[in-house]
C-alpha positions as CSV (number, residue, x, y, z in Angstrom):
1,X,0.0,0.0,0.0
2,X,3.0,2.2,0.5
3,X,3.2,2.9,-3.6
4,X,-0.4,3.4,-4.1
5,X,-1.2,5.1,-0.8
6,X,0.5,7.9,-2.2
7,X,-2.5,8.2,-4.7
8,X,-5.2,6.4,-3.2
9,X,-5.4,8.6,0.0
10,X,-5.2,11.8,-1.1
11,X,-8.3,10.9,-3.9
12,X,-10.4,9.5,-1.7
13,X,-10.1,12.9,0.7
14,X,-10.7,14.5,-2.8
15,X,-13.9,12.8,-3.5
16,X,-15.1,13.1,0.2
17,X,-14.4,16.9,-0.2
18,X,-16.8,17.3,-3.7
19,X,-20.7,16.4,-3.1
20,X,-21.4,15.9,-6.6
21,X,-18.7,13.1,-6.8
22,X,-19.8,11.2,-3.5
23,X,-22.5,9.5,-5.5
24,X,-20.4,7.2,-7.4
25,X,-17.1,7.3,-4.7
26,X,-18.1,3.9,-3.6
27,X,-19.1,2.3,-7.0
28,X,-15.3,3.6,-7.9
29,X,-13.8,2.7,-5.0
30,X,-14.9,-1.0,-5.1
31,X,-13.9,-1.0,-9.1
32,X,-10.3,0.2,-8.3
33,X,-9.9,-2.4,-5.5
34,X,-11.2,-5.2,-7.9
35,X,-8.7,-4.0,-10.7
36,X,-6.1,-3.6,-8.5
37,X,-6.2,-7.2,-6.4
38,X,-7.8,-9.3,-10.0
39,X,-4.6,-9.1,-11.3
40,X,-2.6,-9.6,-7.8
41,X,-4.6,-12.8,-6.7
42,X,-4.3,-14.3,-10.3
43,X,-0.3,-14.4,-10.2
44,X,-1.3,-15.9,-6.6
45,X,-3.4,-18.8,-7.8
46,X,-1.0,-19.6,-10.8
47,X,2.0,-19.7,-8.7
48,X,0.1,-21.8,-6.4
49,X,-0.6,-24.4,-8.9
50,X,2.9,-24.9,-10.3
51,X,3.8,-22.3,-12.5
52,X,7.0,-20.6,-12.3
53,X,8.1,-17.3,-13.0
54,X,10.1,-18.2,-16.2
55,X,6.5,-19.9,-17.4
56,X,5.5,-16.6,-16.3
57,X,8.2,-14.6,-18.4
58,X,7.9,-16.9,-21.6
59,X,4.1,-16.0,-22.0
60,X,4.8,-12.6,-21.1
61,X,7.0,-12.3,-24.2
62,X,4.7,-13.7,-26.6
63,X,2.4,-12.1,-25.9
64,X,3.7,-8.3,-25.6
65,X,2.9,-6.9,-28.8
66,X,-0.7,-8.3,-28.3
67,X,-1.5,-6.5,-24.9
68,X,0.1,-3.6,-26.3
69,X,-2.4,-3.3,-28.7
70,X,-5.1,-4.5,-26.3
71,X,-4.3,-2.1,-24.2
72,X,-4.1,0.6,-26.7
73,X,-7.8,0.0,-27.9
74,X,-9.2,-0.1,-24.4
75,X,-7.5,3.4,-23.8
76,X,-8.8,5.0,-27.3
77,X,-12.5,3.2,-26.7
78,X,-12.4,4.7,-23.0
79,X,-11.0,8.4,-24.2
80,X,-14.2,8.0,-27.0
81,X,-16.6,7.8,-24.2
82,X,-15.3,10.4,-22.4
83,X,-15.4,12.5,-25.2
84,X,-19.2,11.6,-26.0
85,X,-20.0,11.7,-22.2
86,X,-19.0,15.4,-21.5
């Protein structure tokens, strides 16, 4: 929590401080935590079950180039609905 305290706490008084965003601080709140540990308690489980981190690395370099792109449509489909939104 120490790298994302940094962040998290000072938002969260944010939020608090503005009325008009209180009505969605908890929806938010409980969508970051669920992003944040997904991801966290996935690497748990695999390790769990065998695989090793050079498993890990091997299918992390195949598949770069995909995520990267992946990723780069999530971010241009969520900057199109913030554009229509506002």
């Amino acid at each position: 929590m120490i790298c994302t305290g940094q962040v998290y706490l000072p938002t969260i008084g944010f939020v608090m401080a503005i009325p008009e965003l209180k009505k969605h601080a908890i929806f938010n709140l409980i969508l970051y935590n669920i992003m944040y540990i997904v991801p966290l308690v996935g690497v748990f489980v695999l390790t769990f079950f065998g695989v090793t981190s050079e498993k890990m690395a091997f299918v992390t370099k195949k598949y770069t180039g995909t995520v990267k792109l992946l990723t780069a449509i999530l971010f241009l489909a969520l900057a199109g609905l913030l554009f229509f939104l506002h």
